[in-house]
C-alpha atoms as one frame of an Amber mdcrd trajectory, in Angstrom:
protein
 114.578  97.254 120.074 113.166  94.237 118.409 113.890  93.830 115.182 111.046
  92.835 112.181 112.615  92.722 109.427 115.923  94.421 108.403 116.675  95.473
 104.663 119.986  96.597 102.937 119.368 100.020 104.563 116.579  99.641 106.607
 115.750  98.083 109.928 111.936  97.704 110.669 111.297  97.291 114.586 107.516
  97.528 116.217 106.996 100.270 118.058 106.744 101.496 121.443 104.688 103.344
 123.883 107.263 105.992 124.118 106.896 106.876 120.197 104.563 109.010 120.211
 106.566 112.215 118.987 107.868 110.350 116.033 103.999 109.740 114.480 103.576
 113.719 115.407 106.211 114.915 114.064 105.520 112.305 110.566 102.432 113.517
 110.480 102.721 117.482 111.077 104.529 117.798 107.576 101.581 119.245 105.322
 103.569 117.068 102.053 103.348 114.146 104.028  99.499 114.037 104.646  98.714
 115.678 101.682  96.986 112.644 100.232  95.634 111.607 103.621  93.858 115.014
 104.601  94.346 117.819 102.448  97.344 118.446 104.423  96.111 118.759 107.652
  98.086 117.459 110.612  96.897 114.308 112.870  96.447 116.153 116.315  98.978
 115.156 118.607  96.282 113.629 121.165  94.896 111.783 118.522  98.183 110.183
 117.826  98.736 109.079 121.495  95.388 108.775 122.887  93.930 106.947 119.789
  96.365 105.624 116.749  99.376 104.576 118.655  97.763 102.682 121.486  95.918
 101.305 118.276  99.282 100.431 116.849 100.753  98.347 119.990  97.505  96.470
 120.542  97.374  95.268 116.834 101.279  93.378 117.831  99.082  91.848 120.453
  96.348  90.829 118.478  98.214  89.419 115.819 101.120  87.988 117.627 103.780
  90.463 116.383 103.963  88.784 113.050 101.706  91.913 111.279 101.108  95.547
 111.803 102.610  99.103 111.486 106.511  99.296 112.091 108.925 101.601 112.446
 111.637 102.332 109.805 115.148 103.525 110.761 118.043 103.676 108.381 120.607
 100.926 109.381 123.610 103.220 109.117 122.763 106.221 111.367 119.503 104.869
 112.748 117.689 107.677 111.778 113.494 107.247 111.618 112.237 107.714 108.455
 108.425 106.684 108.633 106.597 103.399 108.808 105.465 100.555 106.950 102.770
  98.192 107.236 101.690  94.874 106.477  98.604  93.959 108.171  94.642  91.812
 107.828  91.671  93.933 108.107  90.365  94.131 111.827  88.213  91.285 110.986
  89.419  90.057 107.896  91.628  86.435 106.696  95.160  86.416 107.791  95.845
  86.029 104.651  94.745  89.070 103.059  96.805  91.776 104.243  97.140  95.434
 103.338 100.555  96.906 102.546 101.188 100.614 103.191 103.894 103.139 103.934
 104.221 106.763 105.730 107.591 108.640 104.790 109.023 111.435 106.057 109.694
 114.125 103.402 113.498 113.899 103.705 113.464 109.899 102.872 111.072 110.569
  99.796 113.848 109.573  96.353 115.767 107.363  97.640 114.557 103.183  97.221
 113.145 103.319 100.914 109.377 102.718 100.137 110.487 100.328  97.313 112.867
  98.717  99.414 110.582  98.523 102.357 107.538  97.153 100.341 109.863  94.579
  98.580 110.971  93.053 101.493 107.281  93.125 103.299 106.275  91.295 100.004
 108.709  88.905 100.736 108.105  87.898 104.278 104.378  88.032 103.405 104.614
  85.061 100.765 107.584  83.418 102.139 107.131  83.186 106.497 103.621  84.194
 106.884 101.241  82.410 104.740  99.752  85.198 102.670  97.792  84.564  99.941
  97.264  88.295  98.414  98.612  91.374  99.324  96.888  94.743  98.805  97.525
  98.693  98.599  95.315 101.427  98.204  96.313 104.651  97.174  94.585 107.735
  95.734  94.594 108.108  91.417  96.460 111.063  91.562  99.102 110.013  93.972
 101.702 108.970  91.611 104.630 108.721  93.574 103.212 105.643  95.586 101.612
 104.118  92.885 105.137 104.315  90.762 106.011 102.065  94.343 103.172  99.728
  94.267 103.964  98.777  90.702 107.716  98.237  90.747 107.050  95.597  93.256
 105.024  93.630  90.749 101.439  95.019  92.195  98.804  96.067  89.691  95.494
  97.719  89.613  92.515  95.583  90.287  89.398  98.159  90.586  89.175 101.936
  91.401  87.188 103.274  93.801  85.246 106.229  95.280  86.639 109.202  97.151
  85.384 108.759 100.864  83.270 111.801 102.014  85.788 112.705 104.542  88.321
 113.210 101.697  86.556 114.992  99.054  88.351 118.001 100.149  91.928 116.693
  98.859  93.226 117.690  95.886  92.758 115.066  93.085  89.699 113.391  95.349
  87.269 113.622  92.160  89.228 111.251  90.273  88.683 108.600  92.816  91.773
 105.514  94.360  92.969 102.702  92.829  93.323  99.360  94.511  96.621  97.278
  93.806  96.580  94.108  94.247  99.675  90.791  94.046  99.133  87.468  94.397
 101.370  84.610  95.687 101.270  83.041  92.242 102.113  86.740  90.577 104.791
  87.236  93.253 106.632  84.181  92.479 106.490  84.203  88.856 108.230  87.773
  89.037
């Protein structure tokens, strides 16, 4: 296992081909995707045919140094979700979205904190990022309570996609969070 980045409890490693059943099983919990899709499961096919090939070939593209990684606790080892730090398909290395996937049991305890924190860090400090950036839906407190204890803030809202009108709190729109390198070291 290679490791990314390891925190005070957490160890963040890329993952594999043979991970499938840990995305499946992250996103089968209904609490989970509740502000991704109502709820709704990602069909297990989708997962392997589609997101985590998706997954492995964005280490390729980007040399390793962004994308979606696994998070284990470092005492038991345990998977607890994923994080991600990573440029839009097409977009400046130096823009890069941050962004997080729990599993249910991990929810209360630091980890998404913890995990952003240290994803802020590496982003400023080793990789030459300029702004970092997190989108999360209005009524989703619990990440944006996340976003701003690690020094984010709100820079525009923005429109419920048509494929997500039917979630719960989709008429009141996202919010966009934003840092820069400048905000990040003055904190």
């Amino acid at each position: 296992m290679h490791t990314y980045l390891t925190t005070e409890r957490l160890i963040l490693h890329p993952f594999t081909g043979a991970d499938a059943d840990l995305l499946i099983e992250l996103d089968s919990d209904p609490a989970v995707m509740r502000y991704l899709t109502g709820g709704e499961p990602t069909a297990p096919e989708t997962i392997r045919e589609r997101d985590l090939p998706s997954i492995l070939a964005g280490y390729e593209r980007t040399g390793g140094e962004f994308g979606v990684f696994a998070a284990r606790t470092r005492d038991s080892g345990d998977f607890v979700g994923w994080f991600l730090l990573r440029p839009e398909r097409e977009g400046p290395l130096d823009e890069v979205e941050l962004g997080y996937r729990l599993r249910r049991a991990a929810w209360g305890k630091g980890y998404a904190t913890e995990g952003s924190r240290a994803l802020l860090t590496k982003a400023f400090t080793d990789l030459g990022v300029r702004v970092v950036w997190a989108e999360t839906m209005s009524v989703n407190g619990g990440s944006r309570k996340v976003l701003e204890k690690v020094g984010m803030t709100v820079t525009e809202t923005l429109e419920t996609p048509d494929d997500m009108r039917m979630i719960e709190g989709a008429e009141d729109g996202g919010v966009r969070y934003e840092i820069t390198r400048e905000q990040w070291e003055q904190r």
